[in-house]
GUPALO-274158 format. One line per field, with one value per residue (C-alpha): x, y, z; residue number from 0; residue in three letters. Coordinates in Angstrom, 2 decimals, m for minus. Each point is the difference from the previous one (the first is absolute). Layout:
<martis>
xx	c(X/...)
yy	c(Y/...)
zz	c(Z/...)
resi	c(NUM/...)
resn	c(ala/...)
</martis>
This chain:
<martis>
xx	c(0.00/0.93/0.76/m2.02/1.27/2.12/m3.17/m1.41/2.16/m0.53/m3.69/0.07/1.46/m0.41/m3.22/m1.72/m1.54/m3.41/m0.53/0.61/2.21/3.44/2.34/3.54/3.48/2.45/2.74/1.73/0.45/1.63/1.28/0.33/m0.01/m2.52/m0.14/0.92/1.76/m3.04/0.93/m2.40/m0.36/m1.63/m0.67/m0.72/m2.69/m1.42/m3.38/0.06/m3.60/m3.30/m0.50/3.09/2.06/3.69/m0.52/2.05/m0.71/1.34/m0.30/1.73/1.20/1.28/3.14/0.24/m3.59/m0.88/m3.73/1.80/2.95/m2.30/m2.42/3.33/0.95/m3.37/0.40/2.81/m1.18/m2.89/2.08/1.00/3.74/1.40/0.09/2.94/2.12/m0.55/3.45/m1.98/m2.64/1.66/0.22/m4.29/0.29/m2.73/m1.95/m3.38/m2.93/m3.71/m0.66/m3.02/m0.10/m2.36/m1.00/m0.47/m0.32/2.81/m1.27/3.52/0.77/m3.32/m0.23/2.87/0.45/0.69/1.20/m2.49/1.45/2.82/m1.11/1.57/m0.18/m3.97/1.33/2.07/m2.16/m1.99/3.58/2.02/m0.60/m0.79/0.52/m2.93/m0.33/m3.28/1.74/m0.49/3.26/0.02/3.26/m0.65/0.28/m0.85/0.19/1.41)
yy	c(0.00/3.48/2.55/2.76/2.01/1.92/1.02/1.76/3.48/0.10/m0.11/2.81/2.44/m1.73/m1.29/m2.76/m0.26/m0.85/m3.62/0.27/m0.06/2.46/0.24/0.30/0.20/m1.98/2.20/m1.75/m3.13/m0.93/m3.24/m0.86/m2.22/m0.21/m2.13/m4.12/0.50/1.01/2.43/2.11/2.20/3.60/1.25/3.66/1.07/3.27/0.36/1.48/1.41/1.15/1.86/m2.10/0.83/0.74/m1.91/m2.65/m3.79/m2.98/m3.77/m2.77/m3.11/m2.97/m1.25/m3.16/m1.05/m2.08/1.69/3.25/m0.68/m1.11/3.55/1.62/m2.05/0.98/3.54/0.23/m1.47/1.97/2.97/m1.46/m1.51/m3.78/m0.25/m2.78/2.82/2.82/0.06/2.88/2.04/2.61/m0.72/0.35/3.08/2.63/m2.75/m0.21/m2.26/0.10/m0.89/m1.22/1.07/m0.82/1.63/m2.14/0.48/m1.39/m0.86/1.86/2.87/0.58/1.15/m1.67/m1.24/m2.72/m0.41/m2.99/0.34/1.05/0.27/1.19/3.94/1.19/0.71/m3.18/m2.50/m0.85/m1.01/m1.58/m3.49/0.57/m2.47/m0.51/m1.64/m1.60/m0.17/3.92/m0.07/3.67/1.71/2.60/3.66/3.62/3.37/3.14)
zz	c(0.00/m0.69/2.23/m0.31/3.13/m2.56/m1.17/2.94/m0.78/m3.62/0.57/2.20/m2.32/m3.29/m1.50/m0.42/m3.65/m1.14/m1.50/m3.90/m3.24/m0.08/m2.57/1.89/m0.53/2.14/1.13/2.57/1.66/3.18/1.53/3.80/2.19/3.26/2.88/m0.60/m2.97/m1.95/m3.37/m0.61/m3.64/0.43/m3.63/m0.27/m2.87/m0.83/m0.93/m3.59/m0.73/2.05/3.08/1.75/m2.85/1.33/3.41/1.10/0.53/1.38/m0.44/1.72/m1.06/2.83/m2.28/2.61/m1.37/m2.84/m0.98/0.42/m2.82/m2.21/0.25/m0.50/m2.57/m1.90/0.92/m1.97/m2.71/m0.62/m0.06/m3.14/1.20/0.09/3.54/m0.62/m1.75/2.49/2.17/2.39/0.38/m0.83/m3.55/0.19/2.22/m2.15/m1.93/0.95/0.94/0.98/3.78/1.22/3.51/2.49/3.34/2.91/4.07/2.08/3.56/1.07/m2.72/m1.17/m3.33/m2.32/m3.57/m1.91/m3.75/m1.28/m3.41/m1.96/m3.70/m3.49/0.14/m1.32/m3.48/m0.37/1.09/m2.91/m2.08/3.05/0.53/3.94/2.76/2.24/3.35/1.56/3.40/0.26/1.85/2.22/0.35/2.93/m0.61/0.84/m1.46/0.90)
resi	c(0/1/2/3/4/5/6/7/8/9/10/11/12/13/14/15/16/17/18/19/20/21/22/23/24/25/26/27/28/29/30/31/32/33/34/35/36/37/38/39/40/41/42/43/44/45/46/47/48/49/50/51/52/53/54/55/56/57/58/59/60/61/62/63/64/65/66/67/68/69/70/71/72/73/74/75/76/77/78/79/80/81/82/83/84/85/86/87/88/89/90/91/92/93/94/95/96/97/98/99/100/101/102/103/104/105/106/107/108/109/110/111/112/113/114/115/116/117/118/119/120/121/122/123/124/125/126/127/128/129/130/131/132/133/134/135/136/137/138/139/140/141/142/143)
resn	c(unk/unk/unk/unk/unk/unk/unk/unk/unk/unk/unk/unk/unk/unk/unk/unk/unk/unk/unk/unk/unk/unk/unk/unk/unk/unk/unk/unk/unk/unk/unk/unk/unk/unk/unk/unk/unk/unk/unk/unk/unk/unk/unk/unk/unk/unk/unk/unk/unk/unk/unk/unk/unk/unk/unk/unk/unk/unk/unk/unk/unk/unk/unk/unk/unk/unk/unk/unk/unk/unk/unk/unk/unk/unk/unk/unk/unk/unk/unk/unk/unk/unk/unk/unk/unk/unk/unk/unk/unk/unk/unk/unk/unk/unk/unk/unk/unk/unk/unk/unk/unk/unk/unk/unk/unk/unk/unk/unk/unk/unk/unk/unk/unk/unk/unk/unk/unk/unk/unk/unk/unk/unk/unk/unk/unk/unk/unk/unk/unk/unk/unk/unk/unk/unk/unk/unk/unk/unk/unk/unk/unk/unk/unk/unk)
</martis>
């Protein structure tokens, strides 16, 4: 399980946003390690259109779990990349892709997010060949 008491201060100052479809560029990504050895991946996105255009977004990947991999693993390849032949993240830094973010209530946090889809970016997904997954894997996240 995640933990999501890194959340607490964001949501105080940040936001939390509504349940829908954003376009978003990633612009960062950040790898470290919590407690028991677990590495955790914090990917940074900007929201590129609408009223949250310009804010700042988060996902979260747990690179000790299987399920996890594999979301990322699809991420990347909607953007439009072989995920075998990207060395880092860096070389994706700017592309984009179309989150489908979902609001929730956490018993502890309250209000949080959670990225139920990474898809193709709006005007590229009618010629990508896009990778679905029925699991609806969640890779937590909040905005700020």
């Amino acid at each position: 399980r995640y933990n999501l008491k890194r959340f607490s201060s964001l949501n105080k100052k940040g936001i939390v946003l509504p349940s829908g479809d954003y376009e978003a560029v990633l612009r960062n990504s950040v790898d470290t390690t919590l407690k028991r050895n677990k590495e955790m991946l914090k990917l940074t996105w900007q929201i590129k259109d609408g009223c949250y255009s310009g804010k700042y977004f988060f996902s979260f990947f747990n690179m000790n779990n299987a399920e996890s991999l594999n979301v990322l693993y699809k991420m990347i390849h909607n953007m439009g990349f072989i995920p075998e032949n990207v060395q880092d993240l860096r070389e994706i830094y700017g592309s984009s892709c179309h989150l489908i973010v979902k609001c929730y209530w956490h018993p502890v946090h309250g209000a949080s997010n959670a990225v139920e889809r990474y898809l193709p970016p709006f005007n590229e997904s009618d010629n990508n060949e896009s990778i679905y997954d029925s699991l609806h894997p969640r890779a937590l996240a909040t905005g700020v």
